[in-house]
Structures are given as C-alpha cells and as structure tokens.
C-alpha positions in Angstrom: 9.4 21.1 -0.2 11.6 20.2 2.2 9.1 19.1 4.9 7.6 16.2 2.8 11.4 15.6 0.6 13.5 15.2 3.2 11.7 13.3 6.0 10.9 10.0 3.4 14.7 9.7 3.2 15.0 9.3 6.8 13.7 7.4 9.9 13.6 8.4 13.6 12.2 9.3 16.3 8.6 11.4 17.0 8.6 14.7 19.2 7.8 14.3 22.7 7.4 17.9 23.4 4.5 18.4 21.1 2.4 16.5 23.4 1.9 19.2 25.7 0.8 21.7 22.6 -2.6 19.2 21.9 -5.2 21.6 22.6 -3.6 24.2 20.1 -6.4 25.3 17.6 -5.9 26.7 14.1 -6.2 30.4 13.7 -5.1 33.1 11.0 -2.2 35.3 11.3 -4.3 38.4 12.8 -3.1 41.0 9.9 -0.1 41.0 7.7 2.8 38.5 9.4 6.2 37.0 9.3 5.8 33.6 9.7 2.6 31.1 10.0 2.4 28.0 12.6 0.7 24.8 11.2 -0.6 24.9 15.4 0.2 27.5 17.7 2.6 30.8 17.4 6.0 30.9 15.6 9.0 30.2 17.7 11.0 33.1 15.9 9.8 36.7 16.6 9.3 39.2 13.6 12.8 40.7 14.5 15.1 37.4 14.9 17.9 37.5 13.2 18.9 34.2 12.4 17.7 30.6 13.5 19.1 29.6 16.5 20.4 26.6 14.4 22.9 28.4 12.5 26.1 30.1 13.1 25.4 33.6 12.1 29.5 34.3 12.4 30.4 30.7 10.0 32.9 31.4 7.6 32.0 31.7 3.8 34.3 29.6 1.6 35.8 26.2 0.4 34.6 23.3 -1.7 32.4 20.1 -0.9 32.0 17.6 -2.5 28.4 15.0 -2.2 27.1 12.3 -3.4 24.2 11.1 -5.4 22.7 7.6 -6.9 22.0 6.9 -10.4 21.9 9.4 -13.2 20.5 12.2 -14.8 19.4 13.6 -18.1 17.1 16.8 -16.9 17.9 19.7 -14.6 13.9 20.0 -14.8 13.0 18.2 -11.6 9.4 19.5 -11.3 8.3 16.9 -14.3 7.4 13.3 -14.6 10.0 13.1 -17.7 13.5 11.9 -17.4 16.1 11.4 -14.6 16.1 14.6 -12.9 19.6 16.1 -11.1 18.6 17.6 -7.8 19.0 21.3 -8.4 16.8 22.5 -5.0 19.9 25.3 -4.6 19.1 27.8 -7.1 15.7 28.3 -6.7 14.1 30.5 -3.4 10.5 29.8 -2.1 7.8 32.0 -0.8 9.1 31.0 2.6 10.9 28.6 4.4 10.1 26.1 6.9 11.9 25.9 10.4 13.2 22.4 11.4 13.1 23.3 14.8 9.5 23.2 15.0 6.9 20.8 14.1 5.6 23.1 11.2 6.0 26.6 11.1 7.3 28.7 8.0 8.9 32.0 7.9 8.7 34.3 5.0 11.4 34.8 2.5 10.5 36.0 -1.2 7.0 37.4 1.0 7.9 40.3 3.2 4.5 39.6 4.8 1.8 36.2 4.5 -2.0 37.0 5.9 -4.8 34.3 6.4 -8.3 34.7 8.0 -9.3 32.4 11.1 -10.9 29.7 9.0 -7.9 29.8 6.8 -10.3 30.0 3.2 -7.4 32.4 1.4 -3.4 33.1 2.1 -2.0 36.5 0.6 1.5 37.2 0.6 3.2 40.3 -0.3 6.3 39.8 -2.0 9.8 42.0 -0.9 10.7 44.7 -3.4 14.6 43.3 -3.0 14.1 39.9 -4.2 16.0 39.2 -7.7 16.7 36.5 -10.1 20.7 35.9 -10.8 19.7 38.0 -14.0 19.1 40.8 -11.8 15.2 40.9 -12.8 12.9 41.5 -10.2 10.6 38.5 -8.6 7.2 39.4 -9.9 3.3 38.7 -8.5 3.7 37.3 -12.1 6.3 34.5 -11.5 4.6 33.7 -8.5 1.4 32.8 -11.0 3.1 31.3 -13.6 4.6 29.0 -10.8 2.0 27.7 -9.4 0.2 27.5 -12.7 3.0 25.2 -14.4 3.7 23.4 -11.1 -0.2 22.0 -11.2 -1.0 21.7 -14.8 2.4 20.2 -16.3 3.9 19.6 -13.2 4.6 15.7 -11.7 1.0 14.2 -10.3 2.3 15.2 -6.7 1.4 18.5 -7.3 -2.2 18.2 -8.4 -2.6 16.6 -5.0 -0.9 19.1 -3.4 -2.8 22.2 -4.5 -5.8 20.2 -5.3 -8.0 22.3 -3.4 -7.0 25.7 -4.6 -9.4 27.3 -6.3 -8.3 30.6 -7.7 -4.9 32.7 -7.3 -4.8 36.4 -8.6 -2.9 39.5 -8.0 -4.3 41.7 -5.6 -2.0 44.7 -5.7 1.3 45.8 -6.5 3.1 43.1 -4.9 0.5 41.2 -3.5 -0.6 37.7 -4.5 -4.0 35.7 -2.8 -4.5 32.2 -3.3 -8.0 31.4 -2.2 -9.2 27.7 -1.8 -12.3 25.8 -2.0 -14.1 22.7 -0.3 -14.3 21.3 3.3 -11.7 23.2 5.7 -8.2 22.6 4.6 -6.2 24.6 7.2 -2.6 23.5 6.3 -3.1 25.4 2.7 -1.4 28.5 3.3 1.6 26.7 4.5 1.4 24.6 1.8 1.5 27.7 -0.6 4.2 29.4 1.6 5.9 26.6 0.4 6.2 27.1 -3.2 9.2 27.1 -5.4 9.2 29.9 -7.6 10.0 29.9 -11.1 10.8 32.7 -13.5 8.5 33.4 -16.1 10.3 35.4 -18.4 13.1 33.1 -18.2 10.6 29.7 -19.1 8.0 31.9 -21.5 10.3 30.9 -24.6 11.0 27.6 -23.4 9.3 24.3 -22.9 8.2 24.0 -19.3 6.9 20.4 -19.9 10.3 19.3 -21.5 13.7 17.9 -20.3 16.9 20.3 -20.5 20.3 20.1 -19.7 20.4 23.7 -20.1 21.0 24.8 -16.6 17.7 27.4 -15.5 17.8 30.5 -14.3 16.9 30.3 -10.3 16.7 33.2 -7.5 18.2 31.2 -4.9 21.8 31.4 -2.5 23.8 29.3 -5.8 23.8 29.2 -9.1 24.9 26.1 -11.7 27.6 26.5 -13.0 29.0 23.5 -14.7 27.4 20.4 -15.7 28.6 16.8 -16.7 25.6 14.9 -18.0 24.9 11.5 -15.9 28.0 12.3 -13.8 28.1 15.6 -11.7 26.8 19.1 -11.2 28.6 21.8 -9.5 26.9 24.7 -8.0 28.8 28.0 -7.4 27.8 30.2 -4.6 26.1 34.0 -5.6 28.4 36.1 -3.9 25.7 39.2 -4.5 22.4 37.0 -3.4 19.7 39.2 -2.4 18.7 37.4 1.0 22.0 36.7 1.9 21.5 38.9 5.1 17.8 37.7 5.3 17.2 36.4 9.0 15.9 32.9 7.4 19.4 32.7 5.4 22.4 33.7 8.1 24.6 31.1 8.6 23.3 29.1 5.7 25.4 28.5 2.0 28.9 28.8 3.5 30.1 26.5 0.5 31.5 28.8 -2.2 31.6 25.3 -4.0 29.2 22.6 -3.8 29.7 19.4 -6.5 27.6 16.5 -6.7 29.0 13.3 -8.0 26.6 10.7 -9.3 27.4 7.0 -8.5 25.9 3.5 -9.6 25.2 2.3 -6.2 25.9 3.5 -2.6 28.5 0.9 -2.4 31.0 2.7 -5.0 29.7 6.2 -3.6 30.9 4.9 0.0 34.0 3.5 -0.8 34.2 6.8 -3.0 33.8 9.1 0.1 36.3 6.6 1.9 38.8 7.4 -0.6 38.6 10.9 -0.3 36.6 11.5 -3.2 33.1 13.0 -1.1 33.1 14.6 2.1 30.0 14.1 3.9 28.7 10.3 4.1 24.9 9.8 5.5 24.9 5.6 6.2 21.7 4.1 6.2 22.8 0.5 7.0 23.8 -0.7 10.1 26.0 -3.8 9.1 28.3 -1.0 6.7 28.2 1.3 9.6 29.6 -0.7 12.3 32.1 -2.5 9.8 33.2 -0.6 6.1 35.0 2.0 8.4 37.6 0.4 9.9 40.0 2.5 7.6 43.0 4.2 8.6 41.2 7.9 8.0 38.5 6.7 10.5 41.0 5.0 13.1 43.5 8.2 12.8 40.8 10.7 12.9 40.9 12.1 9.5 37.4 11.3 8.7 34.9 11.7 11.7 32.3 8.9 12.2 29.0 10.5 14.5 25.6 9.4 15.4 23.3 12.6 15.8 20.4 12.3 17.9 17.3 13.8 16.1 13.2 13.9 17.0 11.4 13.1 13.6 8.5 10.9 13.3 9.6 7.6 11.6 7.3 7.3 9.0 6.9 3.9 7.4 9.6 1.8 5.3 8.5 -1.7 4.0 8.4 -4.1 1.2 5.0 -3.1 -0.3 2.5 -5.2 -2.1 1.2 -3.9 -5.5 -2.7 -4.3 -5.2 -3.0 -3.7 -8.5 -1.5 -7.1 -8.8 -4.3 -10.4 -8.5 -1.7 -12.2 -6.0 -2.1 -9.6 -3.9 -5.7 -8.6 -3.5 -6.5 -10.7 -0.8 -5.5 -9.9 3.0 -5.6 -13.1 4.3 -2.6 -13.4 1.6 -0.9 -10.1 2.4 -1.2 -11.3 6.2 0.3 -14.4 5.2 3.6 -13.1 3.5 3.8 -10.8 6.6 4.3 -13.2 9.0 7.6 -14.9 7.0 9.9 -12.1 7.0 11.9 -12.7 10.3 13.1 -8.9 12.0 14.2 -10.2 15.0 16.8 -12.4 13.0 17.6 -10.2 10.4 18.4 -7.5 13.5 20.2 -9.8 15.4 22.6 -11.6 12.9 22.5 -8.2 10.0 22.1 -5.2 11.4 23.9 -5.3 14.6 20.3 -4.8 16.8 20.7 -1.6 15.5 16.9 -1.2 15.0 13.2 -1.0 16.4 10.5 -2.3 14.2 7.9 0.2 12.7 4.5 -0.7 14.4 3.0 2.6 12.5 2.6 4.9 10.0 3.8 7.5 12.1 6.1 5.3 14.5 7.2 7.0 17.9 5.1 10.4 17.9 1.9 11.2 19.3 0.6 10.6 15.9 1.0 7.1 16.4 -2.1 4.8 17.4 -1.6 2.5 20.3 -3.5 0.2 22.2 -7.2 -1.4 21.2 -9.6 1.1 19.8 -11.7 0.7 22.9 -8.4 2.3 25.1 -8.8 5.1 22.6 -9.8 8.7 22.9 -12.8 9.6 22.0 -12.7 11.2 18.5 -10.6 8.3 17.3 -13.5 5.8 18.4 -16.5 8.1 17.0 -14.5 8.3 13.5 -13.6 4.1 13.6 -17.2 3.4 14.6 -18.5 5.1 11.8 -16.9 2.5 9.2 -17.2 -0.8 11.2 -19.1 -3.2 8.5 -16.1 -1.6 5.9 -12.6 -2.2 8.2 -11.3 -5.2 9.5 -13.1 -6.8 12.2 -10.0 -6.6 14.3 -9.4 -3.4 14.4 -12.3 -3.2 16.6 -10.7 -6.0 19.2 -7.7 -6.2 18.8 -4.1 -4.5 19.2 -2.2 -4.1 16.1 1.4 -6.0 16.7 3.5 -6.9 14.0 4.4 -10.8 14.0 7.7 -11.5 15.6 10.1 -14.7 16.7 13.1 -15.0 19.1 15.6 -14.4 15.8 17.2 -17.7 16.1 16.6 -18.6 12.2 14.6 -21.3 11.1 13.5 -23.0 13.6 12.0 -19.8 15.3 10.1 -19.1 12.7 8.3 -22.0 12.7 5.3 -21.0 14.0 4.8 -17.8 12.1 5.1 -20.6 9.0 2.6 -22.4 9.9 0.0 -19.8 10.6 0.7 -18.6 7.7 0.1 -21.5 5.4 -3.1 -22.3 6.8 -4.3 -18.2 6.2 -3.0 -19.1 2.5 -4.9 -22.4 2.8 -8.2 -20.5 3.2 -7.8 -18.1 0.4 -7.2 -20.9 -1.9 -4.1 -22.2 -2.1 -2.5 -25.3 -2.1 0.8 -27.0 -2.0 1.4 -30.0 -4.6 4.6 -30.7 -5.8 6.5 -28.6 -3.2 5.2 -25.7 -4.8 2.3 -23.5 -3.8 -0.4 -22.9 -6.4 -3.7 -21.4 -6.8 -6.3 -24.6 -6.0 -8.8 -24.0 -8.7 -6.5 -22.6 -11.3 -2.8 -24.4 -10.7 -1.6 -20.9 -11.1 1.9 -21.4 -9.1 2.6 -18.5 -6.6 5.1 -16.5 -7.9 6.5 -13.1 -7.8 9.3 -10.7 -8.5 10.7 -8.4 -5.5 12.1 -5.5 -7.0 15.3 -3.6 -5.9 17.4 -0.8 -6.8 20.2 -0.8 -4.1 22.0 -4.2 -3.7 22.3 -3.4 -0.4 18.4 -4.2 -0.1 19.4 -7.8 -0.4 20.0 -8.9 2.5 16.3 -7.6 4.0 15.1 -9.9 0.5 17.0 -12.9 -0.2 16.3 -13.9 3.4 12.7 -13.4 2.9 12.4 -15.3 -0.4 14.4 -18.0 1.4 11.7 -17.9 3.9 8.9 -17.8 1.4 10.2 -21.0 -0.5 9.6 -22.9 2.7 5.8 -22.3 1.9 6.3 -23.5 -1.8 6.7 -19.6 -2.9 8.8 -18.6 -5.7 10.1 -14.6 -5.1 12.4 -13.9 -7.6 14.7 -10.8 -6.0 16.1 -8.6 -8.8 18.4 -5.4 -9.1 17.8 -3.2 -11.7 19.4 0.4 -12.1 18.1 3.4 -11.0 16.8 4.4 -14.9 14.9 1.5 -14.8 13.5 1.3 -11.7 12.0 4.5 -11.6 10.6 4.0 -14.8 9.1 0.6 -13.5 8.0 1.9 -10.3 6.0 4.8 -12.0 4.2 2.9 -14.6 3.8 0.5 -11.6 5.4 -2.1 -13.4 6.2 -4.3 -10.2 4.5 -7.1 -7.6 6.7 -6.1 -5.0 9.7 -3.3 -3.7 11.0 -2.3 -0.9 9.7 1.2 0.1 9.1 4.4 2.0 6.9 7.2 3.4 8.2 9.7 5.3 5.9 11.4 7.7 6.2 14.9 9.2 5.2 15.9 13.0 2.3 17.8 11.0 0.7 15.3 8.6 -1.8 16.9 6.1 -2.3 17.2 2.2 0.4 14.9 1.0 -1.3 11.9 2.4 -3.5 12.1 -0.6 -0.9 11.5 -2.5 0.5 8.6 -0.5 -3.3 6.7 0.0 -6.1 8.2 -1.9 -7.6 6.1 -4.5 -7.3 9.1 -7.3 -3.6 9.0 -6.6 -3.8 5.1 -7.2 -4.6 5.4 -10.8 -2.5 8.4 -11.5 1.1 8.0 -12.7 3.9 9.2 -10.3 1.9 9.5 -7.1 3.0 8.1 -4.1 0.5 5.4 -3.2 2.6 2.8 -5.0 0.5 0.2 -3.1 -2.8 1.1 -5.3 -4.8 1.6 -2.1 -8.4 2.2 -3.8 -10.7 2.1 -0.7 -13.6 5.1 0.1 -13.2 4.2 4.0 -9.2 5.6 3.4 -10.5 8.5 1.2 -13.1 9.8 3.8 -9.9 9.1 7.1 -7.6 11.6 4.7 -10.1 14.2 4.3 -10.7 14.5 7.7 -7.5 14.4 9.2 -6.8 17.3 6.7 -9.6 19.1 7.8 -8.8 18.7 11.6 -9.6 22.0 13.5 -6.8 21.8 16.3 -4.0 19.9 17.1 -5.8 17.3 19.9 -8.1 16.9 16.7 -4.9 16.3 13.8 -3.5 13.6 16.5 -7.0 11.6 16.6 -7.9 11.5 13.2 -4.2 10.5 12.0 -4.4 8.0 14.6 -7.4 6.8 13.2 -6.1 7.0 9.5 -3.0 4.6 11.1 -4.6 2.2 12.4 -7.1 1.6 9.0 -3.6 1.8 7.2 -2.2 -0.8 9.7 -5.0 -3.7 9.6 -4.9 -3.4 6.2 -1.9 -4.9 6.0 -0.7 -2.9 3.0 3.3 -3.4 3.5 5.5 -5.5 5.5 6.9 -3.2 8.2 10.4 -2.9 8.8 11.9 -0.3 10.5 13.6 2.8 12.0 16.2 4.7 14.0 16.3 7.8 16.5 19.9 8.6 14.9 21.7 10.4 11.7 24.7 8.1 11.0 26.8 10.4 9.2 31.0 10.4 8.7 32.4 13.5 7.8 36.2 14.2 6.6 37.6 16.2 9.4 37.4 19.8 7.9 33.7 21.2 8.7 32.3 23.6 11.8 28.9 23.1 13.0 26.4 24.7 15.0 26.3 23.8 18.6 22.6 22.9 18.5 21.1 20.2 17.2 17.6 21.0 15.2 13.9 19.6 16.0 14.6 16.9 11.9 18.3 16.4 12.9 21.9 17.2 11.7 21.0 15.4 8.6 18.2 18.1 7.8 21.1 21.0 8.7 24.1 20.1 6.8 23.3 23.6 4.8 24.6 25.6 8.4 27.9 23.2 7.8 30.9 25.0 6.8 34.9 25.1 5.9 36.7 25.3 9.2 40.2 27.1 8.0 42.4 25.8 10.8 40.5 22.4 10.4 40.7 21.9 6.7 44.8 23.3 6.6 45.6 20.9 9.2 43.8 17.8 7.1 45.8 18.5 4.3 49.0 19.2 6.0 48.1 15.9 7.4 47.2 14.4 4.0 50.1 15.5 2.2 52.4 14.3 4.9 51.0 10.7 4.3 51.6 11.5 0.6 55.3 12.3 1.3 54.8 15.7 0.1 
C-alpha cells in the first residue's frame, strides 16, 4: 500500500496544483477501464506506455545494496506476529498507484476495473498473462483468498481498511466484484485496487496466521532468494516476469540484485553506507546531514549528497501522549506539556534551521485548516457548528498556533513556563519539594518518553530538561526495535515520539489513525487512544465526501478537532528528500508528484558510471 506506507516515513510539502481541481466530483469509470482517479480523470491514457517518471530505455543489471533497522524473524509481513522483513518486491497488486498524481491507480494483475457513479461495487477483470514465479496462473481464486486472509487474520489495519466491504464473489471467468455497504465510501474501489495478492494454493497447506522464515511464493518483478535471519535478505530479479513489458512496470526493477542489510540503529547503518557497505542513504536529521559527511567519498565526489524537491502533504510527527494513561487525560495538562518543548531552540542550535513546524495534520496542502472557523468556508463551519457543546471552546474563537519563543534557551522560554504551570495549577497539581505532584493524592508527576532511535534524543532530553523546571520527572529511554514494537502495540508506553503520514487524498485509513474502535484494538494506528464520538462522526464524513471541494472541508474540519485537542506535541517537516547516493546510479529526468524518495525503484546501474567508481576505488586501494 504504498500510498498510506510510504508517505508516514516522510515529511514535506502539500500540492499546490490540486487547488485548482476543488470542484472535481466523484464518478464511476463509465464501463470497463484502465485506471480509476480518487477525483477527476487519470493522467495516463489507456495506451501509455510507461510513466513519464521512468526511463523506459534504463539499463537492466547490477547489485544494490539498502538498509534496514532492527531485525526480523518473519517474512510474513501482513500479521501482527513477529518482526517482519519487508518483502513488498515479490508480491504484484491489483493495480498500482501513480506518484505523480494525487490518487489515481492504474491496473496491473486487472486488465480492466469498473465502478458505478455512486461507487457501491468495483469489479475488476484479471489478465489471462499474469503468473506466479511457479508459473501458475493468478486466479479470481487468489484474489478471494487474499482479501479473505488479509481481513480475518490479517494485522488490525486491515479490518479498518476493508471495514466496509460487504461481500466479494466471482462474477465470471476472470472477473471478481467487491461490493460494499453503509453510508457512501467512494475511495473503496481504489482501496481494493490496491490489494496485495497472495497465492492460495501456495498458503492452502500452510499457516497464513503464523511466522515463517520460509521465503513465499510471490507474483511480483523479484523473487527471494537468499535469507540470513535478523541480518539481510537478498532479492534476485525474475528475468521471465510476466509484466515486465506492462506500461505500469517500464523502467522499473533495473536491479538484477537488491540486498537489504539490517542494522541496530541508523547511526551504524550511516556510517555503514559511508564505508561503502550501502548505496543509497535517505537522512532524516538535519544536524547528521549538514555534518557526518564531510568524508573524503563526499568531498571527492564518490558518493553524491542531493536534496530533492518533492510536493507531499506533511502529515503529522510528534511526541504523542497515551490517553489511555491517567496523567494524560486532561487537556489542560496535555496543553501544559506542549508549551515546554522549545522548536525554535532546538531548530536554531540542533537542526541547522533546517525545519518549519507542523501546525496540522495535513501541514502545507489544501487539506490543511487555517485561520478562525469564522474565516472558514462554509461546509467546514456547518460540520463544526454541529458539535460546539462537545469541542473546545476555542476552536470556535480562536486560531490554532502552536506555542513558540525566540530560541534563545532558557530564558526564552520563560513565559511558556509559566503559563504552563498555572494550566497544571488548575487541573490539580502542585509543586512541594521541587517536585510536581498531584494535590489531593501526592502522586508525583512522572513519566517515561519512549524511544527507539538514539538519534530522538536530542528532540527529548531537551524536553525533559525543560519539564524538570516545572518539578516533572520524564525519564527518556532507548529500547531496541523488538522491544519497542512490542511495547508500542500492547500500548505499553506514556509517551513516544511519532508519526502519521497523510496522502493528498485522505480517506479510510484515518480510521485507523483516530477512531475510537481502533483505540482499543491492538496494532492500529491511533496510538494516542483517541476515544471521542465527535472524531468518529468528522472521519465518516470526510470519507464519505462527494467531491473534492467537499474532501478539502471536512478534512479541514477533522484537523482542526484533531488540533485543539491537543493530542501530540507537534514537531515538524521538510519540502525535501535528503538522500546521498554512491556515484554509480542513472535517474529519470523528472521528478514525481511523492518525490525521488518514493521513485528510487526507476533508479538503475549506470555502466560507464559504476566502472569508473571502481576504477576510482581500486586506485585508492592501490590496486
């Protein structure tokens, strides 16, 4: 699911050009199609021949080598159980999404997709070419058995996803119809479109449900072929793929050999790819971007460092307060806390002013709300108005702004100190002893902030520092990847640093991300524990938005309820990829709508490039 995967990685910047496109209205495909638009019509014909994107002429060949963080135990990443490997390169999906346009998906296993005007079913007709590396033919069958396994045993995400689909059934030969139920969901059949598919003859005499080391059997442009538990997995292109001439798949999977190395934190994995060891490096700190690459392969040109422009919508990254924690029930408290972490210093003497601060959801898009509800259109208003003896009275009054200082340390912060001691005064607490504690209980303020890259530090130890200052104890701890997945998912935390990554066309997975089912359910998104109807009713409806002009109101409305509530402490984003690169890859001479970051699949081996880094190489060697 690339769309709702890779976005929460990254941060950026939202699409301008959409803003022009408002007044698009949902409608069906008009017969059998190619390709379904979330809003509007497909940028890509039925006869295209290959994103615009790609290099339709890139060489096939080579080696690269990535990175990855942690572990793994499972190459079964569709399940809640164990440490998954990503293993997204063998498997093909219905169809695949364009990242050159805000949401539009072209078919790949599907020769054709169809939906009605009100969008109530999506039928797809599968291609009589498409094969699993067995040779075996994909089958209305698998397609069934996919989504089937996917919802039932599947991680919680997926419940959410295809929550509203009521029945799926063959419907002839090659034909599959997937018809849902409820209010108007009109982002469905792309939802559908963008299932993985799994082979059911291949999992009917295994355990579905189960870890396995075992690599499976997949469809898609590679196949694994060697694994080392907890330490790599190398995937080997299919030289005989059936789509490799398939319009959506030209210039894609130039790699004959792709390896992923697994690494305890990004610190080793950096210095790794600095040493050689990895090729491609996406930095997400500014401090190690502007200084851990003063190396003699950066300064002679051996390893290219590049910022890539990109237009995503920023999503939200924060440190997040566990509701489901006492301490934090209470806005007045969460408020508090929010006004003594200190961006503008943090900016200023960490991270090189390298960043904007997140004042939304959905930070630098359309989709963002802005300005007092009363300077708001009208469908925004009408929604808000509806709920105002349930939201914060200042949502009604007052711009949301996130507190701020002039970064000199602190005595700059001063102010935001005091305002927030007397907000922790009213709900309760009280200092004695230099420490704050609950005034009817003595219960001292106290919590743990937990991390899983070190590098996360230097956003917390500041922030505790900070915190002591109002007689709070946050304790900042690392823990490895195992165990702070398994923490996280049994919600075993009071605080961690965070992220939701939001698309240009927001929809069913922000039921996963808010709703109060996914609260209570293991493995969902909302780690906040956001259990509030108001929130509920705002995700329904943007869901169910008819047209575009109406998906922009009602997400801004969802934003700004998400906002005032003051569910995380914003931090916040950047319109660039950061990524260094070992001098030995071609790319495509345009950029995509998501980035270079979302494209590194069009990357490939440039011969004269990669023999004249080795000569290079082995002339520093002294060979």
């Amino acid at each position: 699911m690339l769309r709702h995967t890779f976005i929460a990685a990254f941060a950026g910047i939202g699409l301008a050009a959409t803003a022009g496109s408002s007044a698009q209205a949902i409608s069906g495909t008009d017969g059998p199609a190619h390709a379904i638009a979330m809003h509007g019509e497909p940028k890509f014909g039925p006869d295209f021949t290959h994103f615009d994107y790609a290099n339709p002429n890139a060489p096939k060949g080579g080696t690269r080598v990535s990175d990855a963080l942690g572990t793994f135990d499972s190459l079964n990443p569709f399940i809640l159980q164990g440490n998954p490997a990503g293993v997204r390169l063998i498997y093909d999906s219905l169809m695949v999404q364009s990242v050159d346009e805000a949401f539009t998906l072209y078919c790949l296993l599907c020769e054709t997709v169809e939906t009605p005007d009100d969008r109530s079913w999506v039928e797809f007709t599968l291609r009589d070419d498409a094969r699993w590396h067995d040779g075996m033919p994909v089958s209305v069958d698998d397609v069934i058995f996919s989504f089937n396994a996917l919802r039932e045993q599947g991680r919680p995400f997926y419940r959410f996803y295809y929550g509203s689909v009521a029945n799926v059934a063959q419907t002839g030969p090659r034909k599959v119809r997937f018809t849902f139920s409820g209010e108007p969901n009109p982002e469905l059949p792309l939802i559908i479109g963008d299932l993985t598919i799994l082979p059911k003859h291949y999992w009917e005499t295994r355990d579905f449900s189960k870890t396995t080391l075992e690599p499976p059997l997949g469809s898609g442009a590679y196949r694994i072929s060697d694994v080392k538990p907890g330490r790599s997995i190398t995937f080997q292109r299919v030289e005989d793929y059936w789509a490799k001439d398939h319009p959506t798949q030209v210039g894609f999977n130039n790699i004959d050999t792709i390896r992923t190395d697994y690494f305890r934190d990004r610190t080793i994995a950096r210095e790794a790819f600095k040493g050689g060891n990895t090729d491609i490096w996406i930095e997400n700190s500014a401090k190690e971007w502007a200084t851990a690459f003063d190396v003699p392969p950066v300064r002679n040109g051996e390893i290219v460092k590049e910022e890539f422009p990109h237009d995503r919508t920023a999503g939200m990254q924060g440190f997040v307060f566990n509701l489901r924690k006492p301490l934090f029930q209470d806005r007045d408290v969460r408020r508090a806390l929010t006004l003594t972490w200190d961006f503008e210093w943090y900016n200023k003497n960490l991270a090189y002013d390298a960043y904007t601060r997140s004042a939304s959801y959905f930070d630098n898009s359309e989709l963002a709300s802005r300005g007092t509800l009363a300077e708001a259109d009208a469908e925004e208003r009408e929604i808000l108005e509806r709920y105002r003896d349930q939201l914060p009275e200042e949502l009604y009054t007052e711009v949301f702004t996130n507190p701020a200082t002039d970064g000199s340390g602190a005595r700059g912060i001063r102010g935001n100190l005091r305002t927030a001691r007397k907000l922790l005064e009213d709900a309760g607490w009280v200092v004695r002893d230099g420490k704050l504690v609950n005034g009817e209980t003595g219960a001292p303020f106290t919590f743990e902030i937990l991390l899983v890259q070190p590098t996360f530090e230097r956003m917390a130890l500041p922030f505790a520092r900070n915190l002591e200052r109002l007689g709070i104890e946050a304790r900042v701890r690392v823990v490895d990847s195992s165990q702070y997945q398994n923490r996280v998912e049994a919600r075993d935390f009071d605080m961690v640093i965070g992220s939701w990554g939001q698309s240009l066309s927001p929809g069913n997975e922000q039921r996963s991300y808010w709703s109060s089912n996914a609260a209570t359910t293991q493995g969902s998104r909302n780690l906040i524990g956001i259990q509030d109807p108001v929130i509920d009713e705002l995700i329904e409806l943007l869901i169910s938005a008819p047209s575009r002009e109406s998906l922009v109101q009602r997400t801004r409305a969802l934003d700004r309820a998400l906002l005032w509530g003051n569910y995380v402490i914003p931090h916040f984003h950047l319109p660039v990829d950061r990524i260094a690169f070992w001098d030995r890859f071609g790319q495509p001479e345009k950029i995509p709508l998501l980035g270079e970051a979302a494209n590194i699949s069009a990357w490939w081996i440039d011969p004269a490039k990669d023999a004249a880094l080795k000569r290079r190489q082995s002339s520093e060697n002294g060979g």
